[in-house]
C-alpha positions, 0 to 999 in steps of 0.5 A, a space after each residue: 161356106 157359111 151358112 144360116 142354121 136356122 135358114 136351113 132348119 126352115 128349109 128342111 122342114 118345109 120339105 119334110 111337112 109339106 111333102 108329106 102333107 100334101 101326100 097326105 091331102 091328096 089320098 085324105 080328100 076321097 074320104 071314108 071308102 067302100 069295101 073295094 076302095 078300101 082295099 085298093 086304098 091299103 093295098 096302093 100304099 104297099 106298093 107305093 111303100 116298096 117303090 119308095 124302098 127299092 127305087 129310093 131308100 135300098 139304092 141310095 144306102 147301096 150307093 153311100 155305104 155299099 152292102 154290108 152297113 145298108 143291109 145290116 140296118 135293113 135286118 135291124 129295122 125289121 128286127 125292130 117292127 118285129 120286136 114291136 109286133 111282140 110287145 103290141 100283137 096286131 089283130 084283125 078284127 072284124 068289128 068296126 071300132 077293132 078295124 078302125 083302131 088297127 088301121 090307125 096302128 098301121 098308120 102310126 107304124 108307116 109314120 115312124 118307118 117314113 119318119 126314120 127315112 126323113 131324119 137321114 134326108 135331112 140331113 143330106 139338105 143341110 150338108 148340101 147347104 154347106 156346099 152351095 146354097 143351089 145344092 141345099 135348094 136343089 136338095 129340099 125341092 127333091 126331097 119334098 117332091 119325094 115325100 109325096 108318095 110317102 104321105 100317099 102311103 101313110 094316109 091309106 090305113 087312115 082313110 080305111 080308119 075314118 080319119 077326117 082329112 085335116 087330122 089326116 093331113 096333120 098327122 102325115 105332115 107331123 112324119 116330115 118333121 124330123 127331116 128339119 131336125 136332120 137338116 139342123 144338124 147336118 148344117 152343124 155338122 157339115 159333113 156326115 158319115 157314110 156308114 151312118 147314112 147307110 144304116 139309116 137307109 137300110 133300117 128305115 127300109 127294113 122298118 117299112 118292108 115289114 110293115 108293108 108285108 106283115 100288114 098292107 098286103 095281107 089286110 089288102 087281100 082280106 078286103 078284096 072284092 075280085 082282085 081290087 088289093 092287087 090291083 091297088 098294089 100293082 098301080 101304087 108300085 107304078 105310081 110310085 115309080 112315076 113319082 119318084 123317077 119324074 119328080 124327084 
């Protein structure tokens, strides 16, 4: 079937950009928050992040390439953040101006984990455009529906950092970028590898598994008052599910 490139490039970014986007906008709009809502806050991004990973990414790798390509790039993206925590030690400051730049870190870190799993995506939108355009189109709306809980998960650690909500919006659109990229190529390529896919998957769930229990969780129970990260935790992992069975 013949298709227009750009179309889908279009089409792919819409998903990408406005899902998280408006993931984003939605936790962005509740602004800087208290030590409890803090806690909450990081503590719902993780379990939205591991609803993302065993509900969707994990799944998904299983299902394209089985086992041994989705768990090896599994192992492959937590090596990845753990090289990377190496290089660049994270802290947890008890200052302002060090907490606000940690948060931001950990932003910036779910935001290459969310833009690894973006990339794979698109790519499934564009080769399902060579298939039909009600495929592609079915594709992107699942998709951005499912970029939602990401840019949820993202804007946590920006909220906690005092991002203002349009730059916390921006930057969480800006990790659904690459899913136009993959969507460009994709139409090019018409059909992509399984094995590729899979590992694709894999890594970015190992990347956002790392990030979420190296960092989400722990600076979660270390802002708790009461049971306040647990709780977050418990109700992002639900919201997650909900987000991701319902809407997608």
């Amino acid at each position: 079937m013949n298709v227009d490139i750009w179309q889908v490039t279009l089409a792919g970014l819409l998903a990408g950009v406005v899902g998280t986007g408006l993931g984003g906008f939605l936790i962005a709009i509740w602004g800087k928050p208290s030590k409890r809502i803090l806690s909450f806050f990081l503590g719902f991004s993780g379990g939205i992040m591991l609803a993302i990973i065993f509900i969707d990414l994990l799944p998904e790798g299983l299902s394209i390439g089985g086992t041994t390509s989705t768990f090896g790039g599994l192992l492959a993206g937590v090596a990845l953040l753990a090289l990377l925590d190496l290089v660049v030690p994270h802290t947890h400051a008890s200052g302002e101006e060090e907490q606000r730049s940690h948060f931001v870190r950990v932003s910036i870190l779910l935001g290459l984990g969310i833009a690894m799993h973006n990339l794979p995506e698109g790519l499934a939108i564009g080769t399902g455009y060579v298939v039909s355009n009600l495929t592609g189109w079915r594709l992107m709306v699942t998709m951005m529906l499912q970029n939602i809980p990401e840019g949820m998960a993202m804007a946590g650690p920006m909220v906690a950092a005092g991002v203002q909500c349009p730059k916390c919006v921006a930057i969480t659109a800006a990790a659904g970028l690459p899913m136009g990229l993959g969507a460009f190529l994709g139409a090019i390529v018409g059909a992509v590898s399984p094995l590729t896919l899979a590992i694709s998957l894999g890594f970015a769930a190992g990347a956002m598994l790392y990030i979420v229990f190296d960092e989400l969780i722990p600076e979660a129970q270390l802002h708790a008052e009461g049971h306040s990260g647990t709780f977050g935790a418990v109700m992002g992992v639900l919201v997650g599910m909900a987000l991701l069975s319902y809407l997608g």
